[in-house]
N, C-alpha and C positions, 0 to 999 in steps of 0.2 A: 711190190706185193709179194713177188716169188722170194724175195733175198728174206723179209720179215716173217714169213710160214715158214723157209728153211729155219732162222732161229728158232723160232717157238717150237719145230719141230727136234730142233738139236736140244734145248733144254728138255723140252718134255722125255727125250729117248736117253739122256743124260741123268734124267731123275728116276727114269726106269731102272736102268743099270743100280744106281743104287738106292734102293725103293726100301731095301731091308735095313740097311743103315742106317735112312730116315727115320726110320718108323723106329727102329730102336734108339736114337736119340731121343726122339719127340718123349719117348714113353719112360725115357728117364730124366728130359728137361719136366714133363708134368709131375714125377714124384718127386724130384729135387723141391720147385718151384713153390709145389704143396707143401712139403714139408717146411722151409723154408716161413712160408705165410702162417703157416699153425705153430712152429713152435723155436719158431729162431726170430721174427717183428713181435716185439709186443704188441697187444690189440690196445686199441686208443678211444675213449670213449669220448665225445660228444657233448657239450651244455653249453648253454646261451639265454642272454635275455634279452632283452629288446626295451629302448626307453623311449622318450621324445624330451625334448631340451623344452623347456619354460623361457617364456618373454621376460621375469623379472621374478629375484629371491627378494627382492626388498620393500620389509612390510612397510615404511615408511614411501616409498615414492609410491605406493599401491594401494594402500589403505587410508594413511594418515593426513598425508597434502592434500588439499581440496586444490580443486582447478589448476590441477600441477598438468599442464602442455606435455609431457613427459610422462606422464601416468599409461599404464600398461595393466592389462585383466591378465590376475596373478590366475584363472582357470584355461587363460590362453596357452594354445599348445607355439609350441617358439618355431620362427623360422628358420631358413638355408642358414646366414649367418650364425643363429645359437648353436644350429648341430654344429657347424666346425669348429665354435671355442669350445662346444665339448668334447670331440674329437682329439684337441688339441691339449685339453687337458688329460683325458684318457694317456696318452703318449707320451705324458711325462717322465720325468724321471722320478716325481715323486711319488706317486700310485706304484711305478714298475718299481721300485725299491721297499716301499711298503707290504707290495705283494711277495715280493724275494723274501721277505725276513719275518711275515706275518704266518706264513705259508712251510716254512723252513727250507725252499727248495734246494737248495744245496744239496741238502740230506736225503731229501724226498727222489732227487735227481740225481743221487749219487755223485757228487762235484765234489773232491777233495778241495782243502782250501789250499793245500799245499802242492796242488796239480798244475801244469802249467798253464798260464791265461785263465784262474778259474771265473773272473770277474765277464772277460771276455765271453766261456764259455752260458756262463748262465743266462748271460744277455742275448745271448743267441737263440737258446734253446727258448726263450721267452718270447720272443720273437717270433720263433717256427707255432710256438704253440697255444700264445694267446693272439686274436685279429680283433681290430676294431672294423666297423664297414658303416657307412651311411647309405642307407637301404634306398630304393627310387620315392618312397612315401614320405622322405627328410628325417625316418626315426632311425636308431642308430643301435646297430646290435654287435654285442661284445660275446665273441664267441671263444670257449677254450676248449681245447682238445687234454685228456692227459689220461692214464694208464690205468687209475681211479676213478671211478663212475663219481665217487662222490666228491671228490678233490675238486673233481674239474666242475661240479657245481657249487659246490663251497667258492672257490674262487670268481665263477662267473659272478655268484652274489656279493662278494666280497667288493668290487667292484660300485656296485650302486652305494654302497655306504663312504667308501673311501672319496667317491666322485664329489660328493658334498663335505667330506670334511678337508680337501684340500682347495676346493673353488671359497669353502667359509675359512680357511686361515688365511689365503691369500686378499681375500677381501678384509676379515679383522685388522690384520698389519697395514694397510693402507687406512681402514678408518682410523686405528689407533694413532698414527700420524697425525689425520686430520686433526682428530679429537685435542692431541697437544698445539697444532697450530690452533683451534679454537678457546679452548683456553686459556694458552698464551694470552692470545688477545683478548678474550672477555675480562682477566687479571689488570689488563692495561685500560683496560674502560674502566672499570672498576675504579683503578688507582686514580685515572683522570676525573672521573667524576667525585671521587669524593675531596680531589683539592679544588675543583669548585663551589663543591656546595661548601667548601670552608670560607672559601672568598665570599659568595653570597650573605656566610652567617656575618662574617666581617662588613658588608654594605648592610644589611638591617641593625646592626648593631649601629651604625652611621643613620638610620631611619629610614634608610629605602627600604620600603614594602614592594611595591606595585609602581615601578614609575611612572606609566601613563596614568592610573587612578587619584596616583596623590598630585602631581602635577595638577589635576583637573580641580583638586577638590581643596585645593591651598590657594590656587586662582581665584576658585570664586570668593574664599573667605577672603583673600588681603583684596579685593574689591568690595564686598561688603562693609570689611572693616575703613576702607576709605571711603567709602558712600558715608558712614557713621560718623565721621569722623575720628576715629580709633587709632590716633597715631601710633600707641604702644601694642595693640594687637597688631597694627600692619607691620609693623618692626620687626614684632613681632616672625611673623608669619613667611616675612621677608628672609628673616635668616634661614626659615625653614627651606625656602626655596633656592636658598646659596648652598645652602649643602646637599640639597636632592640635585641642583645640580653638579655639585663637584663630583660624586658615585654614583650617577644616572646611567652615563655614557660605558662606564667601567659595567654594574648590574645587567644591562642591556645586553652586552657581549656576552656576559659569563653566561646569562640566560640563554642564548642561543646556542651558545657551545654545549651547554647541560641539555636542550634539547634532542641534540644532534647525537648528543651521545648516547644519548637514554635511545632513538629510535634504532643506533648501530648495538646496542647490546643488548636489544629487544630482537635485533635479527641474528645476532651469532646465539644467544641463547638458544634462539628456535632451531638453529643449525644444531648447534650444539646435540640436544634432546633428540632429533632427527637422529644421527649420527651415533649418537649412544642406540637405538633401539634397534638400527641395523648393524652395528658390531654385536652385539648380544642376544639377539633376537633373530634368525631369518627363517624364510622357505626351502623346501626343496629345490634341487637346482632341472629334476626330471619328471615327468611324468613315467612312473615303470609299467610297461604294456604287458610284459611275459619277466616270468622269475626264473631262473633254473633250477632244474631239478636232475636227479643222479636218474641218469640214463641206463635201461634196463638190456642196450644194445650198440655193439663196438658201432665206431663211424668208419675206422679203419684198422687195419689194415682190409680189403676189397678183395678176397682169393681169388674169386675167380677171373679178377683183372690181372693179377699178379700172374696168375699161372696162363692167361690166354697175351700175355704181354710177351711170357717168357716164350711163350710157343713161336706167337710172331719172330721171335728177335732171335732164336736158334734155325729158323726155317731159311730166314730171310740171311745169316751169315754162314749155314749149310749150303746154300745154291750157289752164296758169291764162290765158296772154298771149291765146291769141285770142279765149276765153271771155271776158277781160276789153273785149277791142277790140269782138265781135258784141256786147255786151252796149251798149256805148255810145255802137255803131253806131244801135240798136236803139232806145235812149233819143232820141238827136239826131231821129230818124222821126218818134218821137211826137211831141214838141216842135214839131216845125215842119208 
């Protein structure tokens, strides 16, 4: 206890001694540190909006399917997972490149293009100055800071428009695939069905109509006609039944195959139609809670944290310096 009140006692009579010093430091780290904050940082304004991510842009699986397992209420606000694919699209490269060149920040940021790393540098500065954050309530606020009250709301808005037009190109290029893979295919059902129905015109041109109906109704007649006696109708009738069966067997198949195909081109169609109306059609991808607007008041630079930081951090390397000087003042004594 005694050795600890001696120090505190040595510093305290150590800060005595030079009290005048102090205080004439302090009084020109506060005019440095002020001036400094007023007119050597630029001030930095402030804008942000806030949105919430959506269950589903797609008017087809939302509107248009009945009893579709997968159906999602397009006025539903989207969970954890939606905020992080929007998140994640936020932090693209494509928004942060669209923002760079929509924006002209180069110019706006003074970035020669001929300066060293200018690619580097602007990424950086993008970085420092625009934040995405997903809030505790899962909405999601894109906040920027920049040197222009209205810049930095221009761009926080700029944001909600570009959000949907890059989540709707990335989704078009994937339907638009689709849409060739379905085609393709419906072209080939097409093609397949209409060389059956040539083979079918080729078996009624042979007299198959219906093969279970006429089977049924040639039986009865070349029975009748033998009941009759009618040797030249049942001969008749007979031949008819030679040749319904030689193209029965053949009709029968193509029949089935024409069915089968008519129910798979009845379902890429409705693919199809689906598919067309969300490449060309969607929703928002957000619900927007707050818009930005040009802020009427810096967010930083903080003076009077700058100047009581500055205070700390001269006070605090004043004590180490003369503690360290009595100290080795103090050494030299002994020695000699």
């Amino acid at each position: 206890m005694k050795e600890q009140d001696f120090n505190f006692l040595w510093l305290f009579n150590l800060l005595n001694k030079n009290i005048k010093t102090l205080f004439i430091i302090l009084i020109v780290t506060c005019f440095l540190s002020a001036y400094v904050s007023l007119y050597v940082i630029k001030p930095k304004f402030k804008s942000s909006v806030v949105i919430y991510p959506t269950t589903t842009n797609s008017i087809s699986q939302a509107l248009l399917v009945e009893h579709n397992p997968y159906r999602k209420d397009v006025l539903e606000f989207g969970e954890e997972e939606a905020a992080e694919h929007l998140l994640q699209i936020l932090n693209s490269d494509a928004i942060r490149d669209s923002i760079i060149h929509r924006f002209d920040l180069f110019t706006h940021y003074d970035i020669g293009l001929d300066a060293d790393y200018p690619m580097t540098t602007i990424f950086k500065m993008y970085q420092d100055l625009i934040k995405f954050k997903k809030t505790k309530f899962n909405s999601i606020e894109i906040v920027v800071l920049d040197h222009s009250s209205e810049m930095a709301a221009d761009i926080a808005n700029e944001f909600l428009i570009l959000l949907d037009v890059v989540i709707n190109n990335i989704r078009k290029n994937r339907a638009l695939q689709a849409l060739e893979v379905l085609n393709k295919r419906k072209d080939l059902l097409y093609a397949k069905r209409n060389l059956i129905q040539d083979s079918l015109e080729y078996c009624r041109l042979n007299g198959v109509i219906g093969t279970t109906p006429q089977v049924e109704r040639l039986t009865e007649q070349y029975a009748i006609a033998l009941s009759l006696n009618n040797l030249s109708g049942a001969s008749r009738i007979k031949k008819e039944l030679d040749q319904l069966a030689k193209y029965a067997g053949l009709h029968d198949m193509l029949l089935r195959k024409s069915r089968n195909i008519e129910d798979e081109l009845a379902l890429v169609e409705f693919e199809t139609e689906r598919v067309e109306v969300d490449t060309y059609y969607s929703l928002e991808n957000k619900f927007i809670i707050n818009r930005a607007y040009p802020a009427d008041k810096k967010a930083s630079p903080v003076r009077w944290l700058i100047v009581f930081c500055s205070l700390i951090s001269v006070l605090t390397l004043f004590i180490i310096s003369i503690a360290f000087l009595d100290l080795v003042t103090i050494s030299k004594d002994v020695q000699s």
